[in-house]
N, C-alpha and C positions, 0 to 999 in steps of 0.2 A: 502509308509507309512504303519506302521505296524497297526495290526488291534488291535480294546482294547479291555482288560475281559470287560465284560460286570458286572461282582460285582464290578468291582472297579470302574468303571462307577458309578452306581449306587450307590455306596456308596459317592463317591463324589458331586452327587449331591443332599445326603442327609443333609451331612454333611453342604455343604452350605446354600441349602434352609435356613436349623436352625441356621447359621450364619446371613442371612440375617432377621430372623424372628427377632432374638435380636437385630442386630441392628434399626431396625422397631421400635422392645419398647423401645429401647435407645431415640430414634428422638426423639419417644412421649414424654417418660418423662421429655426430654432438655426443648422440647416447653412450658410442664406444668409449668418447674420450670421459664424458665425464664417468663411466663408470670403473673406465682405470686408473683416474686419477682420482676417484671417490674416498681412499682411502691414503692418500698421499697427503705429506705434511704441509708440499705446499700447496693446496686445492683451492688456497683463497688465492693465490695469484691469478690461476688460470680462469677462474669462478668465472667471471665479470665475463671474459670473452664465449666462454659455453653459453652464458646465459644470451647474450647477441647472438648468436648460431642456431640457438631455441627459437627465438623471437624470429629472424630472419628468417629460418624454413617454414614454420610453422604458417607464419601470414602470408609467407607468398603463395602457400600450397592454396591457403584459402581463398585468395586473391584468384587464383587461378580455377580456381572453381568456380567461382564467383563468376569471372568469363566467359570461361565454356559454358554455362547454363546461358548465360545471358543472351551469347550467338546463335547457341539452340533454339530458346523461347524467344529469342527477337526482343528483350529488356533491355530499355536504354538506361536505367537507371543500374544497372548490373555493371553495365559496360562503361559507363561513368565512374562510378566506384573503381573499377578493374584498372581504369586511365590514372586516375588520382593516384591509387596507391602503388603500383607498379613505377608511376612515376617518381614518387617517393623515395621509393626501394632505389631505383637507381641511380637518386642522388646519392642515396646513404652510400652502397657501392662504390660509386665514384671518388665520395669521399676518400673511404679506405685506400682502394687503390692508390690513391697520390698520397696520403700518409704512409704506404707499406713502401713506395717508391723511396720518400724524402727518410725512412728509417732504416733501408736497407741497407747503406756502410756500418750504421753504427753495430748493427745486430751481429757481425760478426766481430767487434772491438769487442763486445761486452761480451760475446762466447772465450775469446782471448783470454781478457781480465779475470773470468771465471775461471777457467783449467789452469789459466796463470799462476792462479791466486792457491792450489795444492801442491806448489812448489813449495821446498824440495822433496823428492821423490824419495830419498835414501833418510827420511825423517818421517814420511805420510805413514797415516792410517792403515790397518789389513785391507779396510772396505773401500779407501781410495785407492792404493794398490792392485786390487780384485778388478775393479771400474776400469785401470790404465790398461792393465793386462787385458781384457774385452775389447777395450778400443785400436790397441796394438795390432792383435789380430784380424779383425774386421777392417781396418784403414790398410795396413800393409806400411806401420810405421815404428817409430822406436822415440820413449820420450814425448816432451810435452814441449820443450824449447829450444834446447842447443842438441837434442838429436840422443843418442847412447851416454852420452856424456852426464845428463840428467840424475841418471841413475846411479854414477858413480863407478864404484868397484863389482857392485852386485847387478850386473847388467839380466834384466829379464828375460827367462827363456821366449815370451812371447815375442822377444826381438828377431829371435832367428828365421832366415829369410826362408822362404818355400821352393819348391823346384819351379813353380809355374809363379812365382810373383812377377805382380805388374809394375810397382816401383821399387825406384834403383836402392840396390844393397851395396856395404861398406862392409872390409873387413874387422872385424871387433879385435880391439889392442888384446896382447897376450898377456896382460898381467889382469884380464876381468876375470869373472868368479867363472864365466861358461870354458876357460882351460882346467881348472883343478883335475875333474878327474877324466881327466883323457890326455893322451900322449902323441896324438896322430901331431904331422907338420905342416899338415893341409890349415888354409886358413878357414876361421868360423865368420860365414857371413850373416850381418846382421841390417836390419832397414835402414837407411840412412838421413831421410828424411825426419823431423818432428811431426806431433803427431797435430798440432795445433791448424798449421797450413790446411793439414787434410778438413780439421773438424770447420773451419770457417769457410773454406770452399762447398763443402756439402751444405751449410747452413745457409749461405746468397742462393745455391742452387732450389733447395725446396723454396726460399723467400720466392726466386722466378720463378717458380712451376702453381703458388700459390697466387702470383699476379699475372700470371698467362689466363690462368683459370676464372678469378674476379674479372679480366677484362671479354673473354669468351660470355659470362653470365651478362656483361654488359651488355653485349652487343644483342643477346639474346631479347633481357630486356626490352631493348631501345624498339628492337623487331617487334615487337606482339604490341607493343603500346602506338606504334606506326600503321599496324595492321590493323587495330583493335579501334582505332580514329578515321581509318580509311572505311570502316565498317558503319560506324553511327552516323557519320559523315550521308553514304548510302542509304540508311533506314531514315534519316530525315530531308531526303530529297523524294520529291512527291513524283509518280508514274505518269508522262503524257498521255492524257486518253482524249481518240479523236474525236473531235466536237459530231454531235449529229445536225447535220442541218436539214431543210425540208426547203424544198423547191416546188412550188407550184407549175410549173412548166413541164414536172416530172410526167411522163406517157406511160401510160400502162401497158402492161406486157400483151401482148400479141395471143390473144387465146380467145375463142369463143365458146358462147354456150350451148350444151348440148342439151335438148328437149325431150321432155320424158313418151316414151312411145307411145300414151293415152291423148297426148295432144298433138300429136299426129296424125291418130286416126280420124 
């Protein structure tokens, strides 16, 4: 069995380590989500995607143990294993990836069609009303479509704009409900923006920060399964050891022998 570099050693078992470190906060994150959504009505939607996020952490963590033990003890049958299914994994990955690519416009149509679809605003629910208000504040917007206007007569106070807001504000008409009881002539401003723009721009953004991330894991992948073959590759290349040969023509060293003092005498 041939002997390893010692950096590419070490390089694979950095690369791992950091594979298994993600997979670690993958676990975490499955467990948070599925245990906040544990109780939610809709947990069978998101069911199916925890349970892949289970499945994914779980076996790559093993995978990666699997590995590292394998490069420790010199197991090629570890290290085969390690090849196979890391390769696996990042087909599967890659799959996603170009899925989460090819579904990344519609994700925010279908966020649209959804807060769309609680129009009008001057008819909705307390508990949809409570939701717009929270998003109002938080986005730094007003309304879900056409902006203040949504609202109607009874424009909400989450509308009104902050001394430090970041986007542009509109003066609110003087016959909305926020003049009744005040007299000032100064105008009341309010966000001018809808709030939908903001919720679909946020929504492509975490879509890219979760496809920067699957392609990071990728590349990661691709590394230790590169390393992990540049490894077995070395343990099944055999060490040159140099032949002995014997020469007759060899002379003996240069030394004589000393005689014991009794045959001297």
């Amino acid at each position: 069995m041939g002997t390893l570099n010692p950096c590419v050693k070490r390089g694979f078992i950095t690369v791992a380590s950091l594979i298994a470190i993600v997979s670690s906060l993958l676990l975490a994150i499955t467990l948070f989500s599925h245990g906040y959504f544990h109780e939610d009505e809709e947990i069978e939607k998101v069911l199916p995607g925890i349970q892949v996020m289970y499945a994914t952490s779980i076996i790559t963590i093993l995978l990666v143990t699997t590995g590292l033990y394998g490069v420790c003890k010199r197991k090629k049958w570890m290290l085969i294993c390690y090849i196979v299914g890391m390769t696996l994994s990042f087909l599967l990955l890659s799959v996603l990836n170009i899925q989460g690519v090819a579904v990344r416009p519609q994700i925010a149509e279908e966020m649209k069609e959804q807060y769309l679809g609680l129009m009008p605003l001057t008819n909705a629910s307390k508990t949809v009303i409570n939701g717009v208000n929270e998003i109002q504040t938080e986005l730094q917007c007003c309304g879900l479509d056409q902006g203040y206007q949504d609202w109607g007569y009874n424009i909400s106070e989450s509308c009104l704009c902050v001394e430090d807001a970041v986007n542009p504000c509109v003066a609110a008409p003087r016959n909305s409900s926020l003049f009744e009881n005040t007299k000032t002539e100064d105008p009341i401003m309010i966000y001018k923006e809808p709030c939908v723009t903001y919720l679909a721009a946020h929504a492509i953004f975490a879509v890219d920060v979760l496809l920067g991330v699957i392609l990071c894991m990728l590349l990661l992948w691709l590394s230790s399964v590169v390393l992990c073959v540049i490894i077995l590759c070395q343990m099944n290349r055999k060490d040159d050891t140099p032949a002995v040969v014997y020469s007759p023509e060899a002379k003996a060293g240069n030394y004589s022998v000393l005689s014991d003092d009794a045959e001297l005498t």
